[in-house]
NUGUNU-369466 format. One record per residue (C-alpha): residue number from 1; residue in three letters; x, y, z. Coordinates in steps of 0.2 Angstrom, whole numbers, padded with zeros to 4 digits, always signed. Layout:
! NUGUNU-369466
<NUM,"ala",<X,Y,Z>>
...
! end
This chain:
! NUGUNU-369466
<1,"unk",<+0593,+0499,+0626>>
<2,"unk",<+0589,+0510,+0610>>
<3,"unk",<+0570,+0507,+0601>>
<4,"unk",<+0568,+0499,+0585>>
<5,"unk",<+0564,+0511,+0572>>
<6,"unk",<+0558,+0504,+0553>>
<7,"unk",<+0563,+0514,+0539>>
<8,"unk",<+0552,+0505,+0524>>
<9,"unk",<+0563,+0516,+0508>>
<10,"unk",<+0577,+0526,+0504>>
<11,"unk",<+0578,+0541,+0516>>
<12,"unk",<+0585,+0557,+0518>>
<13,"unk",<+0604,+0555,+0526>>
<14,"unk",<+0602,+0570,+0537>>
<15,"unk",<+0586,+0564,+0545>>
<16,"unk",<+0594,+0545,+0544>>
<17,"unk",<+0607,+0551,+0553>>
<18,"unk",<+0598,+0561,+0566>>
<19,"unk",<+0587,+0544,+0569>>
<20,"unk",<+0601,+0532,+0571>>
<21,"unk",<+0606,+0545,+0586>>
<22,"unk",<+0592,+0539,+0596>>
<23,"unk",<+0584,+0522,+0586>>
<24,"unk",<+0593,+0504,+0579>>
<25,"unk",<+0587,+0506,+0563>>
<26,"unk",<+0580,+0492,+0553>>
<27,"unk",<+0582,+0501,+0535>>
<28,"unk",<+0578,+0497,+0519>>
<29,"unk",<+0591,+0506,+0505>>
<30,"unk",<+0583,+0496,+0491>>
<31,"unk",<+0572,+0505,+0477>>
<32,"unk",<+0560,+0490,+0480>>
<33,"unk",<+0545,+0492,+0492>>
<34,"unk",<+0543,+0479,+0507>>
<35,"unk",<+0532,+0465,+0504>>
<36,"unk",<+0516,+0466,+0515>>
<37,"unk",<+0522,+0448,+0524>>
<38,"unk",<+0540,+0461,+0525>>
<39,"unk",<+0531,+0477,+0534>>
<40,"unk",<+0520,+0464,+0545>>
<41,"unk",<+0539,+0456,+0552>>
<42,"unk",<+0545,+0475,+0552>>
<43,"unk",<+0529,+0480,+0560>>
<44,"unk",<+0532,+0466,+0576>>
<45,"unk",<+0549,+0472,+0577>>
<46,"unk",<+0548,+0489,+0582>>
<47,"unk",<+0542,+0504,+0590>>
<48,"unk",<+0541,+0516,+0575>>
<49,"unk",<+0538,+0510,+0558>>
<50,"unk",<+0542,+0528,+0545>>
<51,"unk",<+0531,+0523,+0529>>
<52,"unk",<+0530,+0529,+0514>>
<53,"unk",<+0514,+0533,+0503>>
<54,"unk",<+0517,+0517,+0491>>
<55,"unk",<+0519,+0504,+0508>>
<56,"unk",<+0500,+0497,+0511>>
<57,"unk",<+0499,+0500,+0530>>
<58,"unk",<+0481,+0487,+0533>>
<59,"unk",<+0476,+0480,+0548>>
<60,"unk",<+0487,+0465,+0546>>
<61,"unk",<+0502,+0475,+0545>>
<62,"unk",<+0497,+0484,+0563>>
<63,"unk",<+0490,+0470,+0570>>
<64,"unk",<+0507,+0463,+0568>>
<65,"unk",<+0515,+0479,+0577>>
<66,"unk",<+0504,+0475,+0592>>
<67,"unk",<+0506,+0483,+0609>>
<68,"unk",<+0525,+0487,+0606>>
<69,"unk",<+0521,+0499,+0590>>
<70,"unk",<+0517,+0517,+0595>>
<71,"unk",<+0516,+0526,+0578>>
<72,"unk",<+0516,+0525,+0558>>
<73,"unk",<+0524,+0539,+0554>>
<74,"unk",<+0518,+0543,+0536>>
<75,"unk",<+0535,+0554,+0523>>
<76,"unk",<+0521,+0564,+0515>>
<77,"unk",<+0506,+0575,+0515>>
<78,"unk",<+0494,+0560,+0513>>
<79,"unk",<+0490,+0546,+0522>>
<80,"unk",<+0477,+0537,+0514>>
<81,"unk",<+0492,+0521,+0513>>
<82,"unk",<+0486,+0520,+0533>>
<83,"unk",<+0469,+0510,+0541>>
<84,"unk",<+0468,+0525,+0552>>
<85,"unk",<+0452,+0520,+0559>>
<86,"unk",<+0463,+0505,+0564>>
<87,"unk",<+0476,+0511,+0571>>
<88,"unk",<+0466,+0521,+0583>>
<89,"unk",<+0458,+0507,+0590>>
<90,"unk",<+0476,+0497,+0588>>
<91,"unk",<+0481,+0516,+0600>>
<92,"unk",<+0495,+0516,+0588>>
<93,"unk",<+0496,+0539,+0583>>
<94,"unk",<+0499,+0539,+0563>>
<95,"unk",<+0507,+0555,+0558>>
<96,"unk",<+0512,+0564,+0542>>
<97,"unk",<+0521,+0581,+0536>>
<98,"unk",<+0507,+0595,+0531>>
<99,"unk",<+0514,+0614,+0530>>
<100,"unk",<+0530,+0609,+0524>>
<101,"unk",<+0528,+0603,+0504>>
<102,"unk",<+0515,+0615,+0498>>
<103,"unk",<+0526,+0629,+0490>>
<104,"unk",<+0536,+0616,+0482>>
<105,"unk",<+0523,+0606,+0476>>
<106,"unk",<+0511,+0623,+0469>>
<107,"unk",<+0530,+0627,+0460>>
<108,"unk",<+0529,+0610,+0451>>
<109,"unk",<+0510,+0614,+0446>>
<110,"unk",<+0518,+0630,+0439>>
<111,"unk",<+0529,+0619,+0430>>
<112,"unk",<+0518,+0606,+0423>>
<113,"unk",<+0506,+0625,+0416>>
<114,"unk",<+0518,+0630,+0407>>
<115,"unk",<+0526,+0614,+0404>>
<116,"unk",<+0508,+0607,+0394>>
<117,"unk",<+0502,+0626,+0388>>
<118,"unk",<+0517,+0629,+0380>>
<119,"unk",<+0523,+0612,+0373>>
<120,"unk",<+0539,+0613,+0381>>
<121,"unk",<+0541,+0594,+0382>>
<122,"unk",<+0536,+0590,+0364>>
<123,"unk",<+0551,+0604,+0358>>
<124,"unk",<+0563,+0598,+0369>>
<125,"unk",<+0562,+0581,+0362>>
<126,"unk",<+0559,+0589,+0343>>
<127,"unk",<+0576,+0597,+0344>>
<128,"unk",<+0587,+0584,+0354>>
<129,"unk",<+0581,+0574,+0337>>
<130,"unk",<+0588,+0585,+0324>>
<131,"unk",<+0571,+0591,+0317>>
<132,"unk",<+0574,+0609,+0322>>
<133,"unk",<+0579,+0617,+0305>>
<134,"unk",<+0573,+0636,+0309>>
<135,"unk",<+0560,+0648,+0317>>
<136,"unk",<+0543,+0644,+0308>>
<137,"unk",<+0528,+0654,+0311>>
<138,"unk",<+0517,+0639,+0316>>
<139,"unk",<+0530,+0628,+0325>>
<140,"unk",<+0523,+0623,+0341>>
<141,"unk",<+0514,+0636,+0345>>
<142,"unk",<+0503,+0633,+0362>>
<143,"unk",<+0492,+0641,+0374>>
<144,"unk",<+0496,+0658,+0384>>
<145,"unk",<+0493,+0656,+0403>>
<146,"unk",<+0496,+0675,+0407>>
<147,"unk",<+0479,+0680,+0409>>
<148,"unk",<+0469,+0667,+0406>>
<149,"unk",<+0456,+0658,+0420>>
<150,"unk",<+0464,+0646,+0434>>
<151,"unk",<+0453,+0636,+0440>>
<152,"unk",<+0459,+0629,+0457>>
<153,"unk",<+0450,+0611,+0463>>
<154,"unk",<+0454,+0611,+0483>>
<155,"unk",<+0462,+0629,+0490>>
<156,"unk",<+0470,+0624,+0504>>
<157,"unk",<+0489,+0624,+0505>>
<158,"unk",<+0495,+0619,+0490>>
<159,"unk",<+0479,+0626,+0480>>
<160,"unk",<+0481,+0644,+0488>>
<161,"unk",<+0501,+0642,+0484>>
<162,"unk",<+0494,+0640,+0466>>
<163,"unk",<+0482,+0654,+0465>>
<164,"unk",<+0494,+0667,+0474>>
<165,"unk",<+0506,+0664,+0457>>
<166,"unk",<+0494,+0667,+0447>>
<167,"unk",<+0494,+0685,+0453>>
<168,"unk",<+0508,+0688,+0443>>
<169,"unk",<+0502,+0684,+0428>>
<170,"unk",<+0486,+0694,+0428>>
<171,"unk",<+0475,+0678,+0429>>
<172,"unk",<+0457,+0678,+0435>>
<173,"unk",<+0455,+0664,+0450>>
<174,"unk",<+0442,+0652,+0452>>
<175,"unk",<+0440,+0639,+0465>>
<176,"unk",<+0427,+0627,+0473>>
<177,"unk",<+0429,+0617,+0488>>
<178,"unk",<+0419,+0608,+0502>>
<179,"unk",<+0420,+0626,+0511>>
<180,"unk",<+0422,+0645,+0507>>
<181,"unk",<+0437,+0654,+0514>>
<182,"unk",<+0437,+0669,+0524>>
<183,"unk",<+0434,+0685,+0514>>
<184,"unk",<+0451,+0691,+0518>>
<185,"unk",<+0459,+0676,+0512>>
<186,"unk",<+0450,+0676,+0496>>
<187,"unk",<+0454,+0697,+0492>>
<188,"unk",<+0473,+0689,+0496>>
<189,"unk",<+0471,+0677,+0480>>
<190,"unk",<+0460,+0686,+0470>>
<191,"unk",<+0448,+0672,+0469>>
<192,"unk",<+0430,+0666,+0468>>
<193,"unk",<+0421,+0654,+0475>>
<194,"unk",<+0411,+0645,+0462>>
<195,"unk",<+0402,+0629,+0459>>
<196,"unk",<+0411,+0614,+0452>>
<197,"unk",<+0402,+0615,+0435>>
<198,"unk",<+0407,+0635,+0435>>
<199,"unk",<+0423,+0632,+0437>>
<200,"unk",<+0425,+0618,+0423>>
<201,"unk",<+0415,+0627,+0413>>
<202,"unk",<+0425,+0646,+0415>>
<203,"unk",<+0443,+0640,+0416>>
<204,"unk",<+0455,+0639,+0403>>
<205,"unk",<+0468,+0628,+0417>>
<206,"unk",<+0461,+0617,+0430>>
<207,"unk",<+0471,+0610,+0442>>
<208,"unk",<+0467,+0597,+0457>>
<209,"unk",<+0474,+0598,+0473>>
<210,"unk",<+0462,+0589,+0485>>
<211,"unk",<+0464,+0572,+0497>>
<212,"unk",<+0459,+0556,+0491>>
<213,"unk",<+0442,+0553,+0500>>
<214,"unk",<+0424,+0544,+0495>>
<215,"unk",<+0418,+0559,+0490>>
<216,"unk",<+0434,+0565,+0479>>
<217,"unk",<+0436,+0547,+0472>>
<218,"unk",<+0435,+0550,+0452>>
<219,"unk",<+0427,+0568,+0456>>
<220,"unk",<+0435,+0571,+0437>>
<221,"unk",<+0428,+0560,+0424>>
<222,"unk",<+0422,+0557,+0408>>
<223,"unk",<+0407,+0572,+0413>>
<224,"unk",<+0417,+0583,+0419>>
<225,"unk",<+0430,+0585,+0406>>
<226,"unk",<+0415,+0586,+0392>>
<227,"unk",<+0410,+0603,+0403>>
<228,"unk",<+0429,+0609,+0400>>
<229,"unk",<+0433,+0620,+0386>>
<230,"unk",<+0441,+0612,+0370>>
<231,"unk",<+0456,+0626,+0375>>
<232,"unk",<+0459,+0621,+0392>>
<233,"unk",<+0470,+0611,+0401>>
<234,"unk",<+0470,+0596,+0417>>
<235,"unk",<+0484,+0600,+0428>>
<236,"unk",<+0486,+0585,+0443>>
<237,"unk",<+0496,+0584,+0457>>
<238,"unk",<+0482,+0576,+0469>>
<239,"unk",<+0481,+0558,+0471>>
<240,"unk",<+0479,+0547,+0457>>
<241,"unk",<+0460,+0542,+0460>>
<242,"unk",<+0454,+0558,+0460>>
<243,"unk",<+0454,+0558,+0442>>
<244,"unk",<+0447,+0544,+0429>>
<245,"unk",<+0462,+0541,+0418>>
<246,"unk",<+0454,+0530,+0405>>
<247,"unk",<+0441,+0544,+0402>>
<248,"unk",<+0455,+0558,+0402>>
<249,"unk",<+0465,+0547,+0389>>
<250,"unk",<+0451,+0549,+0379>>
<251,"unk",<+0446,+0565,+0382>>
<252,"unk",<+0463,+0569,+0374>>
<253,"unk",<+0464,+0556,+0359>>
<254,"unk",<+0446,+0566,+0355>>
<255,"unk",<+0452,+0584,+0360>>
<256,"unk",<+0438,+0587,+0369>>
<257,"unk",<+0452,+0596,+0379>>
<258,"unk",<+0468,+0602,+0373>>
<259,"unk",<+0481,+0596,+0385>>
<260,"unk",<+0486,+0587,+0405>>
<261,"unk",<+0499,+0586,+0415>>
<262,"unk",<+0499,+0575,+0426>>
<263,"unk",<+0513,+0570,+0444>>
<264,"unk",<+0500,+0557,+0449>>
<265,"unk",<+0491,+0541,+0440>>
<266,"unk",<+0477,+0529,+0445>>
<267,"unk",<+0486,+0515,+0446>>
<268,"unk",<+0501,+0523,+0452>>
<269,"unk",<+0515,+0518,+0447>>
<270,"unk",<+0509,+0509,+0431>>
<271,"unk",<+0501,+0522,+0418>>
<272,"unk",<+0482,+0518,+0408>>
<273,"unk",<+0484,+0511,+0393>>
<274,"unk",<+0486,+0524,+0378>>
<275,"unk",<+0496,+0537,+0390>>
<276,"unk",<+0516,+0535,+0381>>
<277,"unk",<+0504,+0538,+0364>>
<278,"unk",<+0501,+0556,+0369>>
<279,"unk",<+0507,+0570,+0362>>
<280,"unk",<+0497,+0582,+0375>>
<281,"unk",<+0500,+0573,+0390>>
<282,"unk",<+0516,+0576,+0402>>
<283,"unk",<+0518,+0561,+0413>>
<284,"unk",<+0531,+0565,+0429>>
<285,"unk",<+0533,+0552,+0442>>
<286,"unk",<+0526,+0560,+0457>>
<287,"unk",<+0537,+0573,+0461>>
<288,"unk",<+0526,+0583,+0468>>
<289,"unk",<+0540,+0591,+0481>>
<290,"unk",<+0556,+0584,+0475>>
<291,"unk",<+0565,+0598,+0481>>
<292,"unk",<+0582,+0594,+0491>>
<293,"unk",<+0577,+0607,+0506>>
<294,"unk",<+0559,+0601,+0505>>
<295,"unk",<+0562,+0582,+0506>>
<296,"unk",<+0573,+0584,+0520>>
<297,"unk",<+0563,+0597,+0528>>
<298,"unk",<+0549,+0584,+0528>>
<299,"unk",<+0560,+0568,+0533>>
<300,"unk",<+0568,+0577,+0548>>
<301,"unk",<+0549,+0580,+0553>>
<302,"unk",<+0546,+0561,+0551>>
<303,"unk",<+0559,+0559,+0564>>
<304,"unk",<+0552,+0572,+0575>>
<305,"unk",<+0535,+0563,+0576>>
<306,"unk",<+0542,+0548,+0580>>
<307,"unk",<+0552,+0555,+0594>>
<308,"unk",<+0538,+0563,+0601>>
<309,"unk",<+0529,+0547,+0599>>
<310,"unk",<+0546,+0538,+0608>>
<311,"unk",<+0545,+0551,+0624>>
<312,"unk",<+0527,+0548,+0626>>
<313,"unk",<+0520,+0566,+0619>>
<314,"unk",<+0507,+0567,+0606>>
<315,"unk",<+0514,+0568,+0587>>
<316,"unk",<+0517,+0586,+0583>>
<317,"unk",<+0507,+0584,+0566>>
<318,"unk",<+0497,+0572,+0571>>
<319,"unk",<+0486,+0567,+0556>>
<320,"unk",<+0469,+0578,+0555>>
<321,"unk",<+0452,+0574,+0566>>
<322,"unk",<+0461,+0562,+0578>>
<323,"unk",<+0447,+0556,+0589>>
<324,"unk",<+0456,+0555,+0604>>
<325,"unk",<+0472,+0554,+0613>>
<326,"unk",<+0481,+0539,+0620>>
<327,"unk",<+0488,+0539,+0636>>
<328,"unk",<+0508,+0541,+0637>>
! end
């Protein structure tokens, strides 16, 4: 008799497909999330419940899974959706998908640089309205990013993805984390270690790509940005708590910075009031790496944790720091 496997969104076909191969496949193909008392009755049904960053996955929800559940297996880079702390002592491995989404995800932080720096919303829309009439010397002009300062706010994956672009465009690199990098790794990227204050201070673009955790919870607010330059621009592609959106709405209404982009929000999906008003602030809806190869990539490792997880081995990318291992 085949597992039950929970599917709580849309997924992938390929990886769908490569499920059904082993799993009966409880699937939701709705655009509308479970309800918690929905994941709870999934939960108790199956082996394997494959979440999704927007599904709440709290002690109620595992509880419910029981004995019979062996892992959540998180479609993403995070996994701060999950009570990690228990599930381990539920003995229920919760898994996500590092090393596969970085490049695509530090591509769309390109995007959203250039995207804010050089206006290129605010023209498309211009001339899809019939206002474009003619070249004019001062019509939209915006910021260079070719050799200006990148401040990069978390260098692991995705951040050193970012940094090593900026390469080619003569950029001086920045960046601050909890720990240095090896000297070879920061000769690589032509980057500094600095402290957070330095780095707000000296960069003209400052972009966020750290995990939601206590200590990153609002790390940008309404202190930080006053240390920005007037010039310079938020790029954030993180997770919508790191940064204080009412103060960043502000900050812009009052140009105490000259522009964001941001993939994430606080209250994700809903935006902070004042948001649709701006002029100097793209909005994408987590997109992050949207790519076809990408998502696929990352669904059909999903599958492979939870297979892993269905032959009694540890998850091949286990979530960091797992305490310990359960026994097969």
């Amino acid at each position: 008799m085949k597992p039950t496997v929970a599917v709580t969104h849309i997924f992938p076909p390929v990886a769908l497909e490569k499920l059904k191969r082993r799993a009966e496949v409880l699937y939701n193909d709705s655009e509308n999330s479970l309800t918690a008392a929905q994941l709870g009755d999934w939960a108790a049904k199956s082996a394997a419940l494959i979440s999704y960053l927007t599904d709440k996955i709290d002690a109620a929800v595992l509880d419910a899974g029981g004995d019979p559940l062996k892992i959540v297996a998180n479609y993403g880079a995070g996994y701060n959706n999950i009570d990690v702390a228990h599930a381990q002592r539920k003995n229920i491995w919760v898994s996500n998908t590092p090393s596969v989404l970085h490049e695509t995800t530090a591509d769309l932080t390109w995007a959203m640089m250039l995207g804010i720096a050089r206006r290129i919303v605010e023209s498309d829309r211009f001339t899809r309205e019939g206002r474009f009439h003619g070249w004019q010397a001062d019509l939209f002009r915006g910021g260079d990013v070719h050799g200006q300062t990148l401040g990069v706010i978390g260098c692991g994956e995705i951040g050193a993805g970012v940094a090593r672009r900026a390469l080619g465009f003569d950029m001086r690199v920045l960046y601050h984390q909890h720990h240095r990098l090896p000297e070879a790794e920061e000769k690589t990227l032509n980057a500094r270690f600095v402290s957070l204050d330095e780095l707000l201070q000296e960069s003209d673009f400052v972009t966020l790509h750290v995990p939601l955790t206590d200590e990153t919870k609002y790390l940008i607010g309404a202190e930080q940005l006053a240390m920005m330059k007037p010039t310079a621009y938020l790029i954030h592609a993180a997770r919508g708590k790191v940064v204080d959106d009412k103060a960043l709405v502000k900050a812009l209404k009052n140009n105490t910075i000259a522009g964001a982009a941001l993939d994430v929000f606080e209250n994700e999906p809903a935006l902070t009031e004042g948001m649709t008003e701006l002029d100097n602030l793209i909005l994408l809806p987590h997109i992050g790496s949207a790519s076809v190869a990408t998502r696929d990539t990352m669904a059909l490792l999903v599958v492979d944790n939870v297979f892993d997880a269905l032959d009694g081995k540890i998850p091949r990318t286990l979530i960091p720091n797992w305490p310990g291992k359960r026994d097969a």
